[in-house]
Backbone as XML, in Angstrom:
<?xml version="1.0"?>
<chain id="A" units="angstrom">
  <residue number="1" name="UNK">
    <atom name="N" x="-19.606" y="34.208" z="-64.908"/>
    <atom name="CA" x="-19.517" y="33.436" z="-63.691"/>
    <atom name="C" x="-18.776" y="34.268" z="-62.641"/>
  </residue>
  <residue number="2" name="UNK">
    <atom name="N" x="-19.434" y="34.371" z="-61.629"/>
    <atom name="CA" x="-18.776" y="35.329" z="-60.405"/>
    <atom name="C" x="-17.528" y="34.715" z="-59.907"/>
  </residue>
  <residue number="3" name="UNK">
    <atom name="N" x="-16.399" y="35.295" z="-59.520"/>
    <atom name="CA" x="-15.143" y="34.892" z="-59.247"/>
    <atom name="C" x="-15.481" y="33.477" z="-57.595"/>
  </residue>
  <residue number="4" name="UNK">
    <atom name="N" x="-16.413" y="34.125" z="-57.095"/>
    <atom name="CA" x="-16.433" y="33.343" z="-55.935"/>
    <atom name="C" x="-16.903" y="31.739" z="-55.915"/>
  </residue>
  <residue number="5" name="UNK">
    <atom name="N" x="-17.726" y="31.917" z="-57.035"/>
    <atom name="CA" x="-18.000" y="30.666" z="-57.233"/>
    <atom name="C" x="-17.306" y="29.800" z="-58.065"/>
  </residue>
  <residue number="6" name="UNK">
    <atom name="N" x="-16.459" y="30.329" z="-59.565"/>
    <atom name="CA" x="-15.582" y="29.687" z="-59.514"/>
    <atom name="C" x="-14.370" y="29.214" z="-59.054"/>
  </residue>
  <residue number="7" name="UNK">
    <atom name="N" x="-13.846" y="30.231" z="-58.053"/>
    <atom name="CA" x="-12.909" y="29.691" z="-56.576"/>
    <atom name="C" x="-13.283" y="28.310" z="-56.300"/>
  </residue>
  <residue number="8" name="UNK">
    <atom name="N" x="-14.583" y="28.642" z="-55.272"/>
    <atom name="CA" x="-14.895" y="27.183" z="-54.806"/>
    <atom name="C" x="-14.779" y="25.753" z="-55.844"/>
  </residue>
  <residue number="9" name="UNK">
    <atom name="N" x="-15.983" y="26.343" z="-57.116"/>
    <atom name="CA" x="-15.572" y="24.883" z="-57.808"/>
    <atom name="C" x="-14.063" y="24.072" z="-58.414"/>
  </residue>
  <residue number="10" name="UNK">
    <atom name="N" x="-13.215" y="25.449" z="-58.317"/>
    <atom name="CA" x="-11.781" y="24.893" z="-58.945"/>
    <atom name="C" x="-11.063" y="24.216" z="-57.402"/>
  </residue>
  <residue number="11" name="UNK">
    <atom name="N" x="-11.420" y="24.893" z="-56.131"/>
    <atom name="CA" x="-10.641" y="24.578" z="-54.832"/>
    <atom name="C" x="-11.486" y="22.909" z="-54.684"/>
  </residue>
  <residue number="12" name="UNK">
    <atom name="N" x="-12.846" y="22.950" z="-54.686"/>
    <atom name="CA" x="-13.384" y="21.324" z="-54.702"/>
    <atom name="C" x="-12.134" y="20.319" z="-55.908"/>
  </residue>
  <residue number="13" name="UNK">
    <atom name="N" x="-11.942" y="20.944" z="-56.940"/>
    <atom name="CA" x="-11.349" y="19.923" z="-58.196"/>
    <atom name="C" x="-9.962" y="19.675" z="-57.595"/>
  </residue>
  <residue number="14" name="UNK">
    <atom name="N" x="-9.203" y="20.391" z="-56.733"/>
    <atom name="CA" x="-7.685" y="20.123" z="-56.342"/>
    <atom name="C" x="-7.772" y="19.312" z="-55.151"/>
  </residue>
  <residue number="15" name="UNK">
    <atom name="N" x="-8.113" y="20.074" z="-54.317"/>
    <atom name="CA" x="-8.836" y="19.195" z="-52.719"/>
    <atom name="C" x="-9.710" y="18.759" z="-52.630"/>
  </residue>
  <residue number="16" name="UNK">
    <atom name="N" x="-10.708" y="17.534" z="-52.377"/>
    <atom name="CA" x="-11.798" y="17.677" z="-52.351"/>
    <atom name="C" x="-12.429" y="17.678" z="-50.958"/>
  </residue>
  <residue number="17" name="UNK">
    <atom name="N" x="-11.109" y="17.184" z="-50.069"/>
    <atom name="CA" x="-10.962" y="17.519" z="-48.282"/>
    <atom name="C" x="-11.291" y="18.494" z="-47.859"/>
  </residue>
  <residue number="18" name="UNK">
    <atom name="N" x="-10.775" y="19.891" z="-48.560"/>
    <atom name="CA" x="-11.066" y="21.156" z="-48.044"/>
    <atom name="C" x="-12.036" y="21.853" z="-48.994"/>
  </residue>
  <residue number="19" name="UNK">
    <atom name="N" x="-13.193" y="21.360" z="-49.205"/>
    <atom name="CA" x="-14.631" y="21.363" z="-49.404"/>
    <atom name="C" x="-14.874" y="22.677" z="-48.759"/>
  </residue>
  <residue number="20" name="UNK">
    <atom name="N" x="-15.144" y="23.948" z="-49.346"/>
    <atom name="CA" x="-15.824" y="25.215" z="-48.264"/>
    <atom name="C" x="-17.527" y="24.586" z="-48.303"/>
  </residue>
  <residue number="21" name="UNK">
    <atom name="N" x="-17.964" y="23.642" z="-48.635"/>
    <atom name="CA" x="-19.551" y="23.156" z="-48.039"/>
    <atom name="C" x="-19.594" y="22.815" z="-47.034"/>
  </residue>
  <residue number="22" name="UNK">
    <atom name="N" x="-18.553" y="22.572" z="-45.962"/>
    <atom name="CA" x="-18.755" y="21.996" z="-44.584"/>
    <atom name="C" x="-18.827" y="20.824" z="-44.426"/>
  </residue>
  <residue number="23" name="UNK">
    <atom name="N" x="-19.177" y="19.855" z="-45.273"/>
    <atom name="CA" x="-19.272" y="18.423" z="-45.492"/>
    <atom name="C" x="-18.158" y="17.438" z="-45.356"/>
  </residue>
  <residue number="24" name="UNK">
    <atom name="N" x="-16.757" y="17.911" z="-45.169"/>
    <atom name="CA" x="-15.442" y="17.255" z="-45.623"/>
    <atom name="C" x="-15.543" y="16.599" z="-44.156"/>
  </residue>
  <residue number="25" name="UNK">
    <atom name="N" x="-14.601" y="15.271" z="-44.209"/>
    <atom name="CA" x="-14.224" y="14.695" z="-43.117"/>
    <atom name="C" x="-12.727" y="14.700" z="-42.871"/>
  </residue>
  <residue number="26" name="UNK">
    <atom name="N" x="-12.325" y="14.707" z="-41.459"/>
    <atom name="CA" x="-11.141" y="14.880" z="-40.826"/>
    <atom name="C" x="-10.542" y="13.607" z="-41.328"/>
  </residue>
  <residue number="27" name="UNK">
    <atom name="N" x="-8.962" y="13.598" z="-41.711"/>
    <atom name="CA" x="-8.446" y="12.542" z="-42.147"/>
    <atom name="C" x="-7.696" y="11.884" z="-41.173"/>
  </residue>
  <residue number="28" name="UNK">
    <atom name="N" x="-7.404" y="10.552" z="-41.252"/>
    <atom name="CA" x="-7.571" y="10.017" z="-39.612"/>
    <atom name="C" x="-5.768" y="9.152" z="-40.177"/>
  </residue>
  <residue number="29" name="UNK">
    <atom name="N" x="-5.100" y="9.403" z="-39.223"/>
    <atom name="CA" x="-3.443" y="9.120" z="-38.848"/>
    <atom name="C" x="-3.659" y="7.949" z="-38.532"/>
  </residue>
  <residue number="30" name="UNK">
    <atom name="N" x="-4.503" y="7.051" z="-39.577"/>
    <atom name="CA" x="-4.185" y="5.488" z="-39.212"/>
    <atom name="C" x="-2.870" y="4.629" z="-39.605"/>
  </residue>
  <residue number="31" name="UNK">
    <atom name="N" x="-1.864" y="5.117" z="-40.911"/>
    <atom name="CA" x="-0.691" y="5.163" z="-41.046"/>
    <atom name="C" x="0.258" y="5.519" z="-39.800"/>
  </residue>
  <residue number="32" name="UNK">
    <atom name="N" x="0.451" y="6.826" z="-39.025"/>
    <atom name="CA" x="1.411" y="7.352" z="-37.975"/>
    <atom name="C" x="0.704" y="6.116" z="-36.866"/>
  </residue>
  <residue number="33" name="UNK">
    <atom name="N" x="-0.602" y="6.073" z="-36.458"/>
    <atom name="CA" x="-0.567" y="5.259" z="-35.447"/>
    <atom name="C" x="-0.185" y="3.475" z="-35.322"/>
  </residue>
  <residue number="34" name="UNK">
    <atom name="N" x="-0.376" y="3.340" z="-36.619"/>
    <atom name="CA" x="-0.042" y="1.881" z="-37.076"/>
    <atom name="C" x="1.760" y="1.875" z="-36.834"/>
  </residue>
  <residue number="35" name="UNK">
    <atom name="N" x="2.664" y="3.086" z="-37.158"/>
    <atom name="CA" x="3.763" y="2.591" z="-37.106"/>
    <atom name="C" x="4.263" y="3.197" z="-35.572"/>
  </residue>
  <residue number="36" name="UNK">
    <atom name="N" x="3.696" y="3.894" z="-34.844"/>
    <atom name="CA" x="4.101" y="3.945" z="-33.981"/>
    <atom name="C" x="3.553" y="2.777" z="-32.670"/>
  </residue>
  <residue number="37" name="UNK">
    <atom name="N" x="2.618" y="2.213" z="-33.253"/>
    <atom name="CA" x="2.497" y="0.723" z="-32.150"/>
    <atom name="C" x="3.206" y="-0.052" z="-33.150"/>
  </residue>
  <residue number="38" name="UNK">
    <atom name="N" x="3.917" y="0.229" z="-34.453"/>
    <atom name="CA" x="5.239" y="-1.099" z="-34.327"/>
    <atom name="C" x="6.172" y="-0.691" z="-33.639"/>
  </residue>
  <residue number="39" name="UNK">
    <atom name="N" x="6.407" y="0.479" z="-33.775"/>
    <atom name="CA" x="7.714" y="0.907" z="-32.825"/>
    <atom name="C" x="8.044" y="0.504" z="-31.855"/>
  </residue>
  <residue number="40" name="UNK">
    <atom name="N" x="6.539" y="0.912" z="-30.638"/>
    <atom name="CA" x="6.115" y="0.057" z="-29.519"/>
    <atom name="C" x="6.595" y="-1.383" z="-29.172"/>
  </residue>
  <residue number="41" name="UNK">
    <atom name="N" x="6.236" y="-2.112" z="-30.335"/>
    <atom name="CA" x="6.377" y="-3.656" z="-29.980"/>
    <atom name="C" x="7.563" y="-3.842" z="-30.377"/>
  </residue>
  <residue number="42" name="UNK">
    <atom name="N" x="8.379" y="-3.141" z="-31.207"/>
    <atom name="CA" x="9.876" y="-3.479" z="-31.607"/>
    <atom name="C" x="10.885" y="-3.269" z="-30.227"/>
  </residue>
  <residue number="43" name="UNK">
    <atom name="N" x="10.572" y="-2.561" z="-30.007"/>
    <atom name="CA" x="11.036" y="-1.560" z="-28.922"/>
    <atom name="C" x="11.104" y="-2.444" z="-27.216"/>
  </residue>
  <residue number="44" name="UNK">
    <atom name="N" x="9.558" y="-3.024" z="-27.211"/>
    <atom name="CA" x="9.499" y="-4.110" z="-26.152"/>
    <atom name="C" x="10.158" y="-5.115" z="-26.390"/>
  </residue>
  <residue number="45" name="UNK">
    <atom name="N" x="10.291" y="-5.618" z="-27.369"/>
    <atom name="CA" x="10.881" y="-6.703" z="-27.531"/>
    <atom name="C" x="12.143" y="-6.966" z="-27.875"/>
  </residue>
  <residue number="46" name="UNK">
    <atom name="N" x="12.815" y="-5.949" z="-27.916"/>
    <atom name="CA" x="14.369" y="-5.480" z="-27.864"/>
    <atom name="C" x="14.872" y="-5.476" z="-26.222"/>
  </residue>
  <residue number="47" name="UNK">
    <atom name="N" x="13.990" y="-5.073" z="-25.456"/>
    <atom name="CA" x="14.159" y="-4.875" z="-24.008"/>
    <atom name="C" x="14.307" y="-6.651" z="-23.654"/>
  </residue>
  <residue number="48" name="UNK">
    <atom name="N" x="12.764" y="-6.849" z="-23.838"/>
    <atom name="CA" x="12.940" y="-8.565" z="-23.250"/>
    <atom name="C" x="14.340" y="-9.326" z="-23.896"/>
  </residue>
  <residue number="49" name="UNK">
    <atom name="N" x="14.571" y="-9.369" z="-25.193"/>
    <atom name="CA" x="15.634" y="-9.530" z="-25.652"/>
    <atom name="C" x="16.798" y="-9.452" z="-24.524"/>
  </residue>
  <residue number="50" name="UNK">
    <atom name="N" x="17.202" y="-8.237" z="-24.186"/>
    <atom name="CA" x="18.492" y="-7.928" z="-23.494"/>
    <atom name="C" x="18.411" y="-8.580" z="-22.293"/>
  </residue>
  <residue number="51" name="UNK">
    <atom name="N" x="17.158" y="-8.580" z="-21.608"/>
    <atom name="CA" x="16.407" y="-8.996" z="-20.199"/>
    <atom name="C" x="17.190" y="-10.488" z="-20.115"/>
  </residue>
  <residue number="52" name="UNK">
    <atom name="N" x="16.760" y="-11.162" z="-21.565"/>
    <atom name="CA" x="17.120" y="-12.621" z="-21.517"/>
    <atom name="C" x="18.564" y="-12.512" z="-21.850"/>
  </residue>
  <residue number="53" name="UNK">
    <atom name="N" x="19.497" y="-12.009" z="-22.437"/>
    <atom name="CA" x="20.657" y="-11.913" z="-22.507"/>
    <atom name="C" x="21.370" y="-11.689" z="-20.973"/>
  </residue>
  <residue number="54" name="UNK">
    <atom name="N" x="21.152" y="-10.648" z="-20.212"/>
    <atom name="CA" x="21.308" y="-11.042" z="-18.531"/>
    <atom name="C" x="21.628" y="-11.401" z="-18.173"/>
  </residue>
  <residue number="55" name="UNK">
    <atom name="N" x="20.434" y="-12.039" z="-18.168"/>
    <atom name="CA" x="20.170" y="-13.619" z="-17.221"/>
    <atom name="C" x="20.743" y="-14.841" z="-17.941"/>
  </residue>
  <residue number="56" name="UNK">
    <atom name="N" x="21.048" y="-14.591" z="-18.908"/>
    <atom name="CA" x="21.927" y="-15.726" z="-19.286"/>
    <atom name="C" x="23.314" y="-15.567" z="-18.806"/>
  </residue>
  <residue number="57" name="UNK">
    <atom name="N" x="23.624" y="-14.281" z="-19.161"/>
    <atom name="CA" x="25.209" y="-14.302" z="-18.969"/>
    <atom name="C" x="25.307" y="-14.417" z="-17.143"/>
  </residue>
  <residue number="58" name="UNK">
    <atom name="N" x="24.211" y="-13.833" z="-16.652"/>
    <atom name="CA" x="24.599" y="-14.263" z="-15.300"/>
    <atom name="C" x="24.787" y="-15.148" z="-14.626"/>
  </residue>
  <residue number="59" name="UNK">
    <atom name="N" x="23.919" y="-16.280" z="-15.221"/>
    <atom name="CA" x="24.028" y="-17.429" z="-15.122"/>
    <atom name="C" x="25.094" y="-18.646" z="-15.663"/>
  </residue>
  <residue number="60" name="UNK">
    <atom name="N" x="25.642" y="-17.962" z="-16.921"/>
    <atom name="CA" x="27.020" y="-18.611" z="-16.685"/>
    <atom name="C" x="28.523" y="-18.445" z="-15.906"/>
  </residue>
  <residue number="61" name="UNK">
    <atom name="N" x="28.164" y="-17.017" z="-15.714"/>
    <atom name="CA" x="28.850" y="-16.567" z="-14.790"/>
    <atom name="C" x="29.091" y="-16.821" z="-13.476"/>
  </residue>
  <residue number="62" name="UNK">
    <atom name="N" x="28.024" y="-17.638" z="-13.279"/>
    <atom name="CA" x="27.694" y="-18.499" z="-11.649"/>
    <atom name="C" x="27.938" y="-20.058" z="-11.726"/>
  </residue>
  <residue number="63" name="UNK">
    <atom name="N" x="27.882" y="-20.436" z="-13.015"/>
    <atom name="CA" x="28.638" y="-21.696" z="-12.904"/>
    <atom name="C" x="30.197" y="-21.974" z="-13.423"/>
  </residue>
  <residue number="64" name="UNK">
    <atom name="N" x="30.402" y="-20.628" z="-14.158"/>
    <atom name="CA" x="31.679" y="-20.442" z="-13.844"/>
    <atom name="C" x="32.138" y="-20.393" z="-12.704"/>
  </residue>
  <residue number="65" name="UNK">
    <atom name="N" x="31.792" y="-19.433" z="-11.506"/>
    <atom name="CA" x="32.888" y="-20.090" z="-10.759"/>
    <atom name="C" x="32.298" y="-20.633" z="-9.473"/>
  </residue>
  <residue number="66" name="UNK">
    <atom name="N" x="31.081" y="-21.598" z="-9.709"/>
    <atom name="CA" x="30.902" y="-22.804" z="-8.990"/>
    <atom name="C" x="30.472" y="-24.078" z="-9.645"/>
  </residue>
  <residue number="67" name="UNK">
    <atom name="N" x="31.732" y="-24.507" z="-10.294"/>
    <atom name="CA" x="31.477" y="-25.898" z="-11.500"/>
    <atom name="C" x="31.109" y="-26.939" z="-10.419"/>
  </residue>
  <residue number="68" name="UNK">
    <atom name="N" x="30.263" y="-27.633" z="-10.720"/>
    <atom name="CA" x="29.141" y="-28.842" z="-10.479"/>
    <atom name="C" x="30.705" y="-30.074" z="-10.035"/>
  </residue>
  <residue number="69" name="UNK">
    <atom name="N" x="31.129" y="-30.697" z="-9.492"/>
    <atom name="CA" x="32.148" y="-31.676" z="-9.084"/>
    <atom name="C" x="31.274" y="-32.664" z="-9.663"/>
  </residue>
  <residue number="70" name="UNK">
    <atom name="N" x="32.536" y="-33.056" z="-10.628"/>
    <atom name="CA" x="32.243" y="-34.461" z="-11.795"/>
    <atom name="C" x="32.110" y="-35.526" z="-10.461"/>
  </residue>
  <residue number="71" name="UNK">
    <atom name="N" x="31.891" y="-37.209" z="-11.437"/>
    <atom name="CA" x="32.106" y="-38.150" z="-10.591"/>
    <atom name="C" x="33.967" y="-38.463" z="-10.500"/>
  </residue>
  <residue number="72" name="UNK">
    <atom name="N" x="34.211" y="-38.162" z="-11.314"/>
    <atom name="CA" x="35.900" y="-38.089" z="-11.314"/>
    <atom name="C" x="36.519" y="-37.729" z="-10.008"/>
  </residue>
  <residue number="73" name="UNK">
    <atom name="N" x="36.175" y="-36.423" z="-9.873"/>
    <atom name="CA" x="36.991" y="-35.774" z="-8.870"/>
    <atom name="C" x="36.588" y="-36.030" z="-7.653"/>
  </residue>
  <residue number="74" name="UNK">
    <atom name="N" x="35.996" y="-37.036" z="-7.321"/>
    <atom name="CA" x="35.117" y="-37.407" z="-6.102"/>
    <atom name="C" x="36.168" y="-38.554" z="-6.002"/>
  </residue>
</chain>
C-alpha cells in the first residue's frame, strides 16, 4: 500500500472534517454565537435594570424634599 494513500485513509479515521476529498463542510460557531447573544441580552438588561434604579432613587429624592402636606398640617 503506497504511503499516500494510507495517509489519507488514517487522516479520514482521526478527522473526518479535514477530509483531503474536498467534500468536508465548514463547522458553524452556533455554540460562540448562541452565547454571545446571551451576553447581549444579559448585558441589556443589566442596563435597563440600573435605568430603573435612577429613576427610582430620583424620585424619592424629590419627595424627599417636597413631602405632599398631610390633612394635619393644614
Amino acid at each position: 500500500m503506497p504511503a499516500e494513500i494510507l495517509f489519507t485513509f488514517i487522516s479520514d479515521l482521526i478527522d473526518p472534517a479535514t477530509c483531503q476529498k474536498g467534500n468536508a463542510m465548514a463547522k458553524s460557531h452556533y455554540s460562540f454565537k448562541k452565547r454571545q447573544k446571551e451576553l447581549a441580552q444579559k448585558k441589556k438588561k443589566e442596563e435597563k435594570r440600573q435605568r430603573k434604579l435612577e429613576k427610582k432613587a430620583v424620585e424619592t429624592d424629590e419627595t424627599e424634599k417636597d413631602p405632599i402636606p398631610s390633612a394635619e398640617d393644614l
